[in-house]
Wavefront OBJ file of the C-alpha trace (Angstrom):
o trace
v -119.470 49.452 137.941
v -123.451 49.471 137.649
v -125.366 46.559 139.392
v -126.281 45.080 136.088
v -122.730 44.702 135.059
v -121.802 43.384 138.683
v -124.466 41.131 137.962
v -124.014 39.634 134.155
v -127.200 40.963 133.431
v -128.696 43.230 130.785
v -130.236 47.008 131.721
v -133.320 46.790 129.903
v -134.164 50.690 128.878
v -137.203 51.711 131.659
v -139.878 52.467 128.465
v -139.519 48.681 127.521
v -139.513 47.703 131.388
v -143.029 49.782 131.531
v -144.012 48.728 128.285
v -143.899 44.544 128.603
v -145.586 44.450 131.808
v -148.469 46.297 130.595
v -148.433 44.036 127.569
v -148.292 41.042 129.596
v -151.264 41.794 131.440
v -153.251 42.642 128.391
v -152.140 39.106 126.712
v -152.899 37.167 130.080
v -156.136 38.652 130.024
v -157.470 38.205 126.853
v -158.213 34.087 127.069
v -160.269 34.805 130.310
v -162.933 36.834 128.122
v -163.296 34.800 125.125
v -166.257 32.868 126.251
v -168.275 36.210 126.977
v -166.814 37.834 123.675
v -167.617 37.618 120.185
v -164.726 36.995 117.855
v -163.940 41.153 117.341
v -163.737 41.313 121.131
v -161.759 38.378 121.384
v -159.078 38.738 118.180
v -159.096 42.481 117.937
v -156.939 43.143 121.510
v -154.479 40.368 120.170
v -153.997 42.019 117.257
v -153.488 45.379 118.682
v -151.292 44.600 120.802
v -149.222 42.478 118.386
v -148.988 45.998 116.137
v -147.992 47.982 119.443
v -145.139 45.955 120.108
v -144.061 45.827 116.549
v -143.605 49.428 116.619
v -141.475 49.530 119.351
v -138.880 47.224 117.105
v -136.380 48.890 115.054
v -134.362 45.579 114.441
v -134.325 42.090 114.846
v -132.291 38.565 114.805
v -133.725 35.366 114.500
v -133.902 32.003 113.410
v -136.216 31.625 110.626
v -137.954 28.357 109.364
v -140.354 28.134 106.745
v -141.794 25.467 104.531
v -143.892 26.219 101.644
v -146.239 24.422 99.101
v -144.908 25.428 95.643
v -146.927 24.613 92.956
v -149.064 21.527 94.449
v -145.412 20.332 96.558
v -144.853 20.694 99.742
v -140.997 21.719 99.608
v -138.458 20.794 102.775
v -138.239 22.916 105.847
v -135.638 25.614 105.299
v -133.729 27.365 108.561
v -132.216 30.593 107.763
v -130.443 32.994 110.156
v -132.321 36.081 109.403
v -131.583 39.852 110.265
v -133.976 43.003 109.561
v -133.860 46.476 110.226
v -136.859 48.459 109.604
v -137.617 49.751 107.286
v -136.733 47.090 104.783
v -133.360 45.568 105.086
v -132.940 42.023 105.258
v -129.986 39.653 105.748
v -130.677 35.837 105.343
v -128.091 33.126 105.379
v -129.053 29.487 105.062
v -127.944 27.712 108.298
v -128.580 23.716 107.363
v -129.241 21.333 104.239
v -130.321 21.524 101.710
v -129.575 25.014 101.136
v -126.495 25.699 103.867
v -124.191 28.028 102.903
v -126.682 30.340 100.940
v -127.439 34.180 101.132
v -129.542 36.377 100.363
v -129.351 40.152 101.074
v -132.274 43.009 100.264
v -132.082 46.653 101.348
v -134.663 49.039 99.851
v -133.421 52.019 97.719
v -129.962 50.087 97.490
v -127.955 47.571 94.888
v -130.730 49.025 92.352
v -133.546 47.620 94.383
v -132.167 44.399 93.699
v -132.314 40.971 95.604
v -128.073 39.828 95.840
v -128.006 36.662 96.267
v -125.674 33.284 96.011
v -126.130 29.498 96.424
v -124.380 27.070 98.781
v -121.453 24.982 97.860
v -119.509 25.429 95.179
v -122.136 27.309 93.092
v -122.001 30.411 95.724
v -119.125 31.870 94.152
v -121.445 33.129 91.579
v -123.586 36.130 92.807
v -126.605 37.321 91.092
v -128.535 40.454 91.046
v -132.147 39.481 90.789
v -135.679 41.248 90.565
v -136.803 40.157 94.097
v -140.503 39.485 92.298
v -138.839 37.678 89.191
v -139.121 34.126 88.176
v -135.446 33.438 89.338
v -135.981 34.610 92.651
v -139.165 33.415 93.258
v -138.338 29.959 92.275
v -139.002 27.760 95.365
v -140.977 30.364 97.017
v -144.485 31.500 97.814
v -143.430 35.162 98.589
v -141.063 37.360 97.324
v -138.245 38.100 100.313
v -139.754 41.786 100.976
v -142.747 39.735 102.420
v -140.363 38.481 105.006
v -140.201 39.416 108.977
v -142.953 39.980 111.783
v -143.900 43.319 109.836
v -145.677 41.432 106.822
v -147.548 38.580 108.775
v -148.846 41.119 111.614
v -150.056 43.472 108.733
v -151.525 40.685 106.747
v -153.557 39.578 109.712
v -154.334 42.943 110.531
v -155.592 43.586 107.135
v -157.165 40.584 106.173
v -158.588 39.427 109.799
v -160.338 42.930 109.844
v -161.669 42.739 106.412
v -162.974 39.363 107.734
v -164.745 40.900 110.626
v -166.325 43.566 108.396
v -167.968 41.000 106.349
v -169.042 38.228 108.910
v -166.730 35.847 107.388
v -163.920 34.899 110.307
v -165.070 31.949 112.766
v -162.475 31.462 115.726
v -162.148 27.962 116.878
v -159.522 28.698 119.231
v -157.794 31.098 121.320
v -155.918 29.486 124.142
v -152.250 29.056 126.193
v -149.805 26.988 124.886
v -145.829 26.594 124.452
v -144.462 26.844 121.167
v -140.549 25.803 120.674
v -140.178 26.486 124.272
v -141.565 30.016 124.830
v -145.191 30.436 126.411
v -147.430 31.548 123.759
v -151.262 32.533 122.932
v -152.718 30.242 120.400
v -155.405 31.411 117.861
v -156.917 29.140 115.158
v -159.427 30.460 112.912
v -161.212 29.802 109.163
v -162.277 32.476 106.886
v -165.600 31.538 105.428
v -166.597 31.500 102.604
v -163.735 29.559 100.948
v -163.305 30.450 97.993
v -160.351 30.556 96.444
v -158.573 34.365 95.727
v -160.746 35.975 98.430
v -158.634 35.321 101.556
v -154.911 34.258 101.465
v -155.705 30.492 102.916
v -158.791 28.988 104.906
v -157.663 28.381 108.287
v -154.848 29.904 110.256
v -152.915 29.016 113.240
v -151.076 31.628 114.851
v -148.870 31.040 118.371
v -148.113 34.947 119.580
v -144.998 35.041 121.851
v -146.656 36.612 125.670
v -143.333 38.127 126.740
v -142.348 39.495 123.356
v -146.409 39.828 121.898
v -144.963 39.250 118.223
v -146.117 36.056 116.060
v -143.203 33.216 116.408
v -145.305 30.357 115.198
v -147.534 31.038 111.848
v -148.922 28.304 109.941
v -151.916 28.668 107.507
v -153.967 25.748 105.240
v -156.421 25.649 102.338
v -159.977 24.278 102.523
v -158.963 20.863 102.418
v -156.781 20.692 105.994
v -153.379 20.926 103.530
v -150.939 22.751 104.733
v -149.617 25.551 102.492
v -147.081 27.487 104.196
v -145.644 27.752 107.946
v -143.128 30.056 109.105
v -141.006 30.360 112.570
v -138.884 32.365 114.875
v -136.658 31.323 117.640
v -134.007 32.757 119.303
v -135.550 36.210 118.582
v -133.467 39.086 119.655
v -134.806 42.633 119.108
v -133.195 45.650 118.757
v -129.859 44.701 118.505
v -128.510 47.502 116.912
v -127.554 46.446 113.739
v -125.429 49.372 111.511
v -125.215 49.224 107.477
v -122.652 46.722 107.795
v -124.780 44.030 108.658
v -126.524 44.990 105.783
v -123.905 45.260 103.336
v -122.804 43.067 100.410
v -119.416 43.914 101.085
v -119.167 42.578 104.671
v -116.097 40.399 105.129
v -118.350 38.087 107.041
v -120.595 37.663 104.032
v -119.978 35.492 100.741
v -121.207 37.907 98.154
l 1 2 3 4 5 6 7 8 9 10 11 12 13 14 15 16 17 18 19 20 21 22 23 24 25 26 27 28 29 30 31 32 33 34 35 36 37 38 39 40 41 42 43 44 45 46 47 48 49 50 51 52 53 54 55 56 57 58 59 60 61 62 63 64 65 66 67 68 69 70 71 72 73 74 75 76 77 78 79 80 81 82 83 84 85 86 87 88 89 90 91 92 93 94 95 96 97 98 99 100 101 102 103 104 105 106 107 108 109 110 111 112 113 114 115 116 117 118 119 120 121 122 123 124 125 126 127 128 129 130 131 132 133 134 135 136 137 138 139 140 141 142 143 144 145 146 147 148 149 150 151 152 153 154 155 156 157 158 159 160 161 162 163 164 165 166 167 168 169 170 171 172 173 174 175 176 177 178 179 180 181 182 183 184 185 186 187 188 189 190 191 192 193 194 195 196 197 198 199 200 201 202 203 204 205 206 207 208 209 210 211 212 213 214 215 216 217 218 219 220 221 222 223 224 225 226 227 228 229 230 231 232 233 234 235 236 237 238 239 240 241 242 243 244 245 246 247 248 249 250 251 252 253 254 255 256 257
């Protein structure tokens, strides 16, 4: 029996033993330089980083909260046990009111591209088959669920923090250590500038970047008025857990499709 075993602990594979110290240091480092950086010196690491540890994910578990402001409302908090396997498979069930007991289930190229999905209660023994951009699915919700997952948010602040950059419009206000739910994270508040509305997805952004796993647990972003338009969470993260097509299966016994 190895030593791990002996021990009740977990091998972790020696690339991802090499690979988190070296992003640890990077992360630890970063605050220290701020005040002698502009904001591309000071962002662009974090970023980088954040996309270098994404690609070393092929799955992951979570528990996913989000609230969103749908059409002027700010709806309730929703907590959703959430499971994704690159490249685009995702398995969400509801885990508390007022939606507990619902799922939803995506895979790309499968179930005609089509979101599967069911209510709680006693409505979920009616399963639809639903253009994941339609007005049925996207009733209650900001994003379609294809937008869901680390992927999506580190690419959108990739994409639109850059574009930011490029055109002088991104002022940091922040870039600090913090906890968030627990876990020792890098805080980074910002504001695109100008405001106006269509050119960048909200006005100010606060991001909390998990240091030991370098992946965006904490995202919550606000128009030019302070409101708050959407935030979205991730606790007890668990990557690479080796999900097969089961897990992603509307057939799984497990499931209520």
């Amino acid at each position: 029996m190895s030593d791990e075993k002996r021990s009740g602990k977990t091998a972790i594979p020696f690339r991802r033993r090499v690979f988190l110290p070296l992003v640890l240091c990077a992360a630890f480092f970063v605050p220290a330089r701020i005040a002698a950086a502009g904001p591309a010196d000071a962002i662009l690491p974090l970023l980088e980083l954040m996309e270098a540890s994404y690609a070393k994910v092929n799955d992951y578990q979570a528990v996913f909260r989000k609230q969103e402001r749908v059409e002027g409302k700010l709806l309730p908090e929703e907590t959703i046990l959430l499971k994704f396997q690159k490249p685009l498979r995702i398995y969400m069930n509801w885990i508390s009111d007022p939606l507990r007991g619902q799922e939803a289930l995506y895979v790309e190229g499968k179930n005609d591209n089509k979101l599967v999905a069911h209510r709680g209660g006693i409505l979920g023994v009616i399963t639809l088959s639903l253009d994941p951009g339609g007005a049925a699915a996207m009733k209650g919700n900001r994003h379609p669920i294809t937008d869901t997952g680390f992927g999506f948010i580190v690419e959108q602040l990739n994409n639109n923090i850059n574009r930011a950059l490029r055109h002088g419009e991104l002022q940091i206000t922040r870039i600090g250590e913090e906890y968030f739910e627990g876990r020792p994270a890098t805080v980074v508040e910002a504001g695109f500038t100008p405001r106006e509305a269509g050119k960048y997805p909200c006005s100010r952004l606060v991001i909390h970047i998990d240091r030991e796993l370098m992946l965006p647990i904490g995202n919550f972003f606000y128009d030019e008025k302070g409101v708050l338009l959407e935030k979205y969470s991730y606790t007890d993260v668990k990557l690479n857990v080796g999900f097969t097509d089961v897990d992603f299966s509307r057939y799984n016994e497990k499931y209520r499709f």
